[in-house]
C-alpha positions in Angstrom: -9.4 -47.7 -19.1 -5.8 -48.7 -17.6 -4.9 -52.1 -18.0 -1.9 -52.1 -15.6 -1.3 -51.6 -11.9 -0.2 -48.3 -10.7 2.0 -48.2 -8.2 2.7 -45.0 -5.9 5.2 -44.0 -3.3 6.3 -41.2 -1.4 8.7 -40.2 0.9 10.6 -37.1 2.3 14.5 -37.1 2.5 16.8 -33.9 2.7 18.8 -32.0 0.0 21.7 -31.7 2.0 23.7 -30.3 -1.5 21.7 -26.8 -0.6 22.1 -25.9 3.0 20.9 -22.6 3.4 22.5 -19.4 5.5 20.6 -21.3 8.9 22.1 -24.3 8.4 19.3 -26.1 7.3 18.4 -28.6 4.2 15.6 -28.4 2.3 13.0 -31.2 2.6 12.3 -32.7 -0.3 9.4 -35.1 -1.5 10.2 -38.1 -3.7 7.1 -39.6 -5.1 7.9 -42.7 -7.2 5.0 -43.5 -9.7 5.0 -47.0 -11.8 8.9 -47.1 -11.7 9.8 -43.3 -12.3 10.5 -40.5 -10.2 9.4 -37.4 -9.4 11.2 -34.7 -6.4 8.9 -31.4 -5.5 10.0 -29.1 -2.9 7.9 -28.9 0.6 9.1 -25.6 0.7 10.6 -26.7 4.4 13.7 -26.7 5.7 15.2 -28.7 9.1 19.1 -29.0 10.2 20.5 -32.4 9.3 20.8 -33.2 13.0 17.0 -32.9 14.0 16.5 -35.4 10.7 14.9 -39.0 10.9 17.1 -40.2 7.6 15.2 -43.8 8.7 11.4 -42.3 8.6 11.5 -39.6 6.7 11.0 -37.2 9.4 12.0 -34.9 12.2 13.1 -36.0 15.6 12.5 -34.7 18.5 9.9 -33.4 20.7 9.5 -29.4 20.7 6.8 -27.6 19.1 8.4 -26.6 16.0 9.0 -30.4 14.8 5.4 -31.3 15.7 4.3 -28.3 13.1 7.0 -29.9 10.9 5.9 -33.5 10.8 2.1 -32.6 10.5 2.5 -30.3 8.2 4.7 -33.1 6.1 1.6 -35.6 7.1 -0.5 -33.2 5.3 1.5 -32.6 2.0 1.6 -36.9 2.3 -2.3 -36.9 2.5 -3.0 -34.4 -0.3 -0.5 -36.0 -2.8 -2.1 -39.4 -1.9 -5.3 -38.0 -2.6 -4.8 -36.5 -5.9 -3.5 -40.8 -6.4 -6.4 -42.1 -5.3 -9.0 -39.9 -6.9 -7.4 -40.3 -10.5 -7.2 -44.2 -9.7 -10.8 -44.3 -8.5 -11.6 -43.0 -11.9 -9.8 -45.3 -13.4 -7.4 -43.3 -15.6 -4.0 -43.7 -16.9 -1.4 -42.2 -15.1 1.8 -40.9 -15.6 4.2 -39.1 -13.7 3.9 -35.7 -15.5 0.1 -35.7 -15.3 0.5 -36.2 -11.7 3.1 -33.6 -11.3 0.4 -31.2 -13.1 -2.4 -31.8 -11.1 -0.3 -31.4 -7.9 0.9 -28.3 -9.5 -2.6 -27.0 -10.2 -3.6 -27.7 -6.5 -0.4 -26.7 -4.3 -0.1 -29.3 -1.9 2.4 -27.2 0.5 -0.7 -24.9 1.6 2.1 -22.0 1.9 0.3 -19.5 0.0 -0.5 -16.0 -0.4 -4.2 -16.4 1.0 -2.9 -18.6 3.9 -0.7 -16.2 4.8 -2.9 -13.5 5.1 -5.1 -15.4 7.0 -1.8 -15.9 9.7 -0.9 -12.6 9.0 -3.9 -11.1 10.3 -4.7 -13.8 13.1 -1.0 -13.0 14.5 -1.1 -9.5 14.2 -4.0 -8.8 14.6 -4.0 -8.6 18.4 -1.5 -6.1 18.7 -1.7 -3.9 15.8 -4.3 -0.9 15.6 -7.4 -1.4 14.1 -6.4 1.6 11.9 -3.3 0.0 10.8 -5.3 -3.4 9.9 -7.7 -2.1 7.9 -4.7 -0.7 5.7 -3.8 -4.2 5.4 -7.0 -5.2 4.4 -6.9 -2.9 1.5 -3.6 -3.9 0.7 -4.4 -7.8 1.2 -7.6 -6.6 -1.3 -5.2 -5.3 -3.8 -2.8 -8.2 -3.7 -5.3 -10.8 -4.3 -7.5 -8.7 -7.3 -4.6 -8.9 -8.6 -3.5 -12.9 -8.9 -7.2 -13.0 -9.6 -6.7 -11.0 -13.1 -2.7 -11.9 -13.7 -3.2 -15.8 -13.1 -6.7 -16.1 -13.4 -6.9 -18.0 -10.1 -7.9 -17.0 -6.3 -4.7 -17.9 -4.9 -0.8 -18.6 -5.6 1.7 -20.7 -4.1 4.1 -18.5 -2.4 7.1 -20.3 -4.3 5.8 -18.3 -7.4 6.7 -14.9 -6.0 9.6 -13.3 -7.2 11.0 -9.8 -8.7 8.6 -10.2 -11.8 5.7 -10.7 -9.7 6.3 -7.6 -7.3 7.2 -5.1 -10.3 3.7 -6.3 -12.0 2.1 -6.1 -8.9 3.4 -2.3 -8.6 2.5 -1.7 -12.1 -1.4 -3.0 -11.6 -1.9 -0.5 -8.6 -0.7 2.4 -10.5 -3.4 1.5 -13.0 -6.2 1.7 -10.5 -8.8 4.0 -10.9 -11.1 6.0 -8.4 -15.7 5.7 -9.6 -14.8 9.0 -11.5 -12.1 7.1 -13.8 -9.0 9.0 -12.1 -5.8 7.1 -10.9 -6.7 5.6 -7.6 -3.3 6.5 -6.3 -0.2 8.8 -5.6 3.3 7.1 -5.4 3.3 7.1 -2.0 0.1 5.3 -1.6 1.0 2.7 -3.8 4.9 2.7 -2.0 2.5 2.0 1.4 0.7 -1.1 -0.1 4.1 -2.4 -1.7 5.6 -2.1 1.8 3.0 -4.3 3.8 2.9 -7.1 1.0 6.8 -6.9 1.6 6.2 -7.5 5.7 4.0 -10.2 5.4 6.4 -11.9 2.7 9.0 -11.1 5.6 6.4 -12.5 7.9 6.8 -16.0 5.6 10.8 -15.8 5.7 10.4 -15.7 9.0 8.4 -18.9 9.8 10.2 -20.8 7.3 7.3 -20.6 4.4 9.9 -19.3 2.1 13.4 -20.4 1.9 14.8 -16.7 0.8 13.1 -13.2 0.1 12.4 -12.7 -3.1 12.4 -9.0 -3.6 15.7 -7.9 -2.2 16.2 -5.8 -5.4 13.3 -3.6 -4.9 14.2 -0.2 -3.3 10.9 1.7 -2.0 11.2 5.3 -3.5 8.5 8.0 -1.3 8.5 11.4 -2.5 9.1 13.8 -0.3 6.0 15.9 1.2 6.0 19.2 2.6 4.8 18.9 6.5 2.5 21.2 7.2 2.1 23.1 10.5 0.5 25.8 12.1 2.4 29.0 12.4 2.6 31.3 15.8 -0.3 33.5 14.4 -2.4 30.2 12.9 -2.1 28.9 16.6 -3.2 31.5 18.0 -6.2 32.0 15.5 -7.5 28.6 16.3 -7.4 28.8 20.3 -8.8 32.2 20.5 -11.6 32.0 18.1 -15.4 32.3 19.6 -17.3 29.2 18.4 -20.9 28.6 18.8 -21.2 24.8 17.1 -20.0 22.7 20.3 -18.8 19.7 18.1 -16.0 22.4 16.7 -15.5 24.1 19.8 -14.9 20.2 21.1 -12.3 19.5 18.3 -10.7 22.5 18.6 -9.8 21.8 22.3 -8.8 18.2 21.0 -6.4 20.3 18.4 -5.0 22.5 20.4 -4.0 19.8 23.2 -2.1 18.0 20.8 -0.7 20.7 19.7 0.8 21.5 22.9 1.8 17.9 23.7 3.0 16.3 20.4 0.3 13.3 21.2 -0.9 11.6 17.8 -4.7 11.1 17.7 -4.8 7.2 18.9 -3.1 8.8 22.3 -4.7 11.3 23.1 -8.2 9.3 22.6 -6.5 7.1 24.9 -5.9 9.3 28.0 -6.8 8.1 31.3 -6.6 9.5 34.6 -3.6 7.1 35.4 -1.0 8.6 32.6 -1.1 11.6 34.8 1.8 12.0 37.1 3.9 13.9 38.9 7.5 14.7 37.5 11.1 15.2 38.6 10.2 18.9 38.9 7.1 18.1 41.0 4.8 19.4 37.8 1.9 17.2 36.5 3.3 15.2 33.4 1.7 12.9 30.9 3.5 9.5 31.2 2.4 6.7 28.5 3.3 4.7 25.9 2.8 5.4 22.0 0.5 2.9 20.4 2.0 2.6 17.4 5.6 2.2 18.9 5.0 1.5 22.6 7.8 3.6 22.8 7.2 5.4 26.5 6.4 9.2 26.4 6.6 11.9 29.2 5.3 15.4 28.7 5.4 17.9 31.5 2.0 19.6 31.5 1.8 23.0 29.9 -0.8 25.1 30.7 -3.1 25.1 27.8 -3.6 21.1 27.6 -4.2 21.4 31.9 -7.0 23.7 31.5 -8.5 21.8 28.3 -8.6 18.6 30.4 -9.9 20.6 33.5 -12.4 21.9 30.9 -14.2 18.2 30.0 -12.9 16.4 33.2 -16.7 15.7 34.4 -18.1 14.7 30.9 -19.6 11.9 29.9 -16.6 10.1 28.5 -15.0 10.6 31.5 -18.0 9.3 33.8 -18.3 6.3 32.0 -14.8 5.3 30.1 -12.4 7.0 32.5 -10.7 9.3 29.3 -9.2 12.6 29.6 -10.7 13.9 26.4 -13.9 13.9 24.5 -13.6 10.8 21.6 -14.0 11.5 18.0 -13.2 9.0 15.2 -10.2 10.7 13.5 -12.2 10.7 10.1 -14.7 13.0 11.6 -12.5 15.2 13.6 -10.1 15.6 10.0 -13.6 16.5 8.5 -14.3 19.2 11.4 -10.6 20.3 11.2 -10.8 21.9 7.2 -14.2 23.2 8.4 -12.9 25.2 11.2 -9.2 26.0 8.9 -12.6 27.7 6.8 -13.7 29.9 9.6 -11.0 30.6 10.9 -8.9 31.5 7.9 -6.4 29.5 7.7 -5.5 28.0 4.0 -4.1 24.9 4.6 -5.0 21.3 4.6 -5.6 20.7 8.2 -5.6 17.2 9.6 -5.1 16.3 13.4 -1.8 14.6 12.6 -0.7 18.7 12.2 -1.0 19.2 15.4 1.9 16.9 15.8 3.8 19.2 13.5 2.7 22.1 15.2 4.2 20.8 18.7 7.4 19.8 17.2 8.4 22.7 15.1 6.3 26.3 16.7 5.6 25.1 19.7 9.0 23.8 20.6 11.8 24.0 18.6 11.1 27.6 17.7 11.0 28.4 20.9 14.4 26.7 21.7 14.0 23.6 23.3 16.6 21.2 21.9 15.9 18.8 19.4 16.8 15.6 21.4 13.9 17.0 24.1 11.5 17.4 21.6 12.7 13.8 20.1 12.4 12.0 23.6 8.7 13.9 23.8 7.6 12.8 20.5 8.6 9.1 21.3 10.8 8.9 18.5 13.7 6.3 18.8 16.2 8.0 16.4 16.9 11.8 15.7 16.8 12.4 12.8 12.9 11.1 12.7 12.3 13.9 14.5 14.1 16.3 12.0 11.9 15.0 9.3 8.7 16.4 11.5 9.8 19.5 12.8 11.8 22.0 10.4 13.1 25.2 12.0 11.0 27.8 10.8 12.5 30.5 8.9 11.6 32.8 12.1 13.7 30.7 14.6 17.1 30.7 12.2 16.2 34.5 11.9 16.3 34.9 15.5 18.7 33.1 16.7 21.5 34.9 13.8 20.3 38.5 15.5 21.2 36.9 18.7 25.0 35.5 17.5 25.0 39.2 15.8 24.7 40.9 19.1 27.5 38.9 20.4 30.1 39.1 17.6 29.1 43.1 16.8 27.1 44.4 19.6 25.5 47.9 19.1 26.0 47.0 14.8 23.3 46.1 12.3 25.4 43.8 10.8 28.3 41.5 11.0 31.3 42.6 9.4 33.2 38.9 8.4 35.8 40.5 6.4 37.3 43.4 4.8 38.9 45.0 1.8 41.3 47.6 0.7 
């Protein structure tokens, strides 16, 4: 039982001793308990000019110091709460036992499962379903995690730091698969690691967190070999006599990428009006990436204007006004190795090689310039586009017998120096 009066107060005032890069002070809660004093961050941040020193809040009337001054109403309401819930049960209270009951239940709501929820709810609209449901897994990951490290279902985002993130990294490379094998290659677990780091950049940005707190981490991929069809595999593919229709189908989807440097997600997304007529008064393909909305034009070859003449009255068409036949890009990866099987060819086909394919046999072994091929591939910066397409060892043998005919002609061989 307490035998004396408690008394409580709380009020927000700035830290103007730690202006940040922006500017701006922290906001800072004093909560006064029985005579003694207790300062917890909000984990906000306001310039000193937009600062009601009087009130304890901000001034002004845009959006922003609305959010502000309800979300400050909110971290009031929960600290007063906690008060009134520990008075109601008439206990003794003391500053530090209030401090570690507002500790155990973060009054700030800036944590990791609240920003996922925004996270998801903002970006959500605008990001691919594909790419989402990698967050999801990631998001999954993230939170098993605080679940076994902390033992709770969520963490106040004032918690993370370099510690967390390299103990984070060291629990996914622990995973394992039903069979017991590690769940994950490096660059799997590099992908996870780099969407918790845009979501944390995602906080920064709205003013959740006053600095990033990984700026020491340095992702580290390991390179992969790029697979892509050669001349012959090409030509393997579109000429072979196929009596399943759902692998004739994704061989025409294939072989259309492969002759237009379209990702999946595009050319699934062809419509009668990205067809136009180009500078040279050809038909071209003229949309915009989905990933990047990066715009894309293609002049039509003559492969990819016979395959959509080919399916131009089916049913897709009729109804959804697409180019192309749909497949979900699992199924057509699972088609794809079934018809590398029958048609000989040993390598690990997935549709995204057909992107390969265009950049590297289709095109830049066949001499068009590697800024074209960038511009077609939507890629904003070259050397993107040198990571996709190497020169196959063809090409560079080519174009050396053509230089040789012009430094030597009528020799075998160039002659760079001689001896006596």
């Amino acid at each position: 039982m307490m035998n004396e009066k408690n008394t409580l107060t709380i009020n927000f005032y700035l830290k103007k001793t730690r202006v940040n890069k922006d500017g701006k002070s922290p906001v800072v809660a004093r909560i006064t308990l029985n005579g003694k004093r207790l300062e917890i961050s909000t984990g906000k941040s306001v310039e000193d000019s937009r600062w009601n020193t009087a009130k304890g809040v901000a001034k002004g009337n845009k959006e922003d110091v609305a959010r502000l001054n309800s979300f400050l109403s909110n971290f009031h309401a929960k600290i007063a709460d906690v008060y009134e819930d520990m008075k109601a049960r008439r206990l003794k209270m003391t500053i530090e036992q209030l401090r570690d009951i507002i500790d155990d239940n973060p009054a700030s709501g800036n944590t990791l499962v609240a920003l996922i929820t925004y996270h998801n709810q903002t970006e959500g609209d605008h990001l691919e379903w594909g790419t989402m449901k990698n967050y999801m897994t990631s998001q999954k990951y993230l939170l098993a995690f605080v679940k076994k490290q902390f033992g709770t279902a969520d963490l106040e985002l004032s918690q993370l730091s370099f510690q967390f993130f390299n103990d984070f990294h060291q629990f996914l490379r622990k995973q394992k698969n039903r069979r017991g094998e590690i769940a994950m290659a490096n660059n799997g677990i590099m992908k996870h690691l780099e969407r918790f780091c845009k979501m944390v950049h995602l906080a920064l940005k709205i003013g959740w967190i006053e600095k990033y707190p990984f700026t020491a981490h340095q992702p580290k991929f390991d390179k992969v070999e790029r697979h892509c069809l050669d001349k012959d595999e090409l030509n393997a593919i579109k000429s072979k006599a196929l009596e399943i229709n759902r692998l004739e189908i994704v061989r025409d989807l294939f072989v259309f990428s492969c002759y237009t440097g379209l990702a999946y997600i595009d050319v699934m997304s062809l419509n009668s009006s990205h067809m136009s007529i180009g500078v040279d008064g050809g038909r071209w393909i003229m949309c915009k990436r989905k990933k990047t909305s990066v715009p894309v034009k293609i002049p039509l070859l003559s492969v990819p204007a016979e395959i959509i003449e080919k399916y131009r009255h089916g049913p897709d068409q009729l109804y959804r006004d697409r180019l192309l036949p749909s497949y979900s890009n699992q199924k057509l990866n699972s088609y794809l190795k079934e018809l590398a099987d029958i048609c000989g060819i040993n390598k690990n086909l997935t549709f995204h090689t057909a992107r390969h394919t265009f950049a590297t046999t289709v095109t830049l072994s066949n001499g068009v310039p590697i800024e074209t091929v960038s511009k077609m591939l939507g890629h904003s910066k070259i050397s993107t586009t040198q990571i996709y397409a190497k020169v196959v060892e063809h090409k560079v043998s080519e174009d050396m017998a053509a230089l040789r005919m012009k430094l030597e002609p009528g020799q075998g061989r160039v002659i760079l120096y001689t001896t006596t």
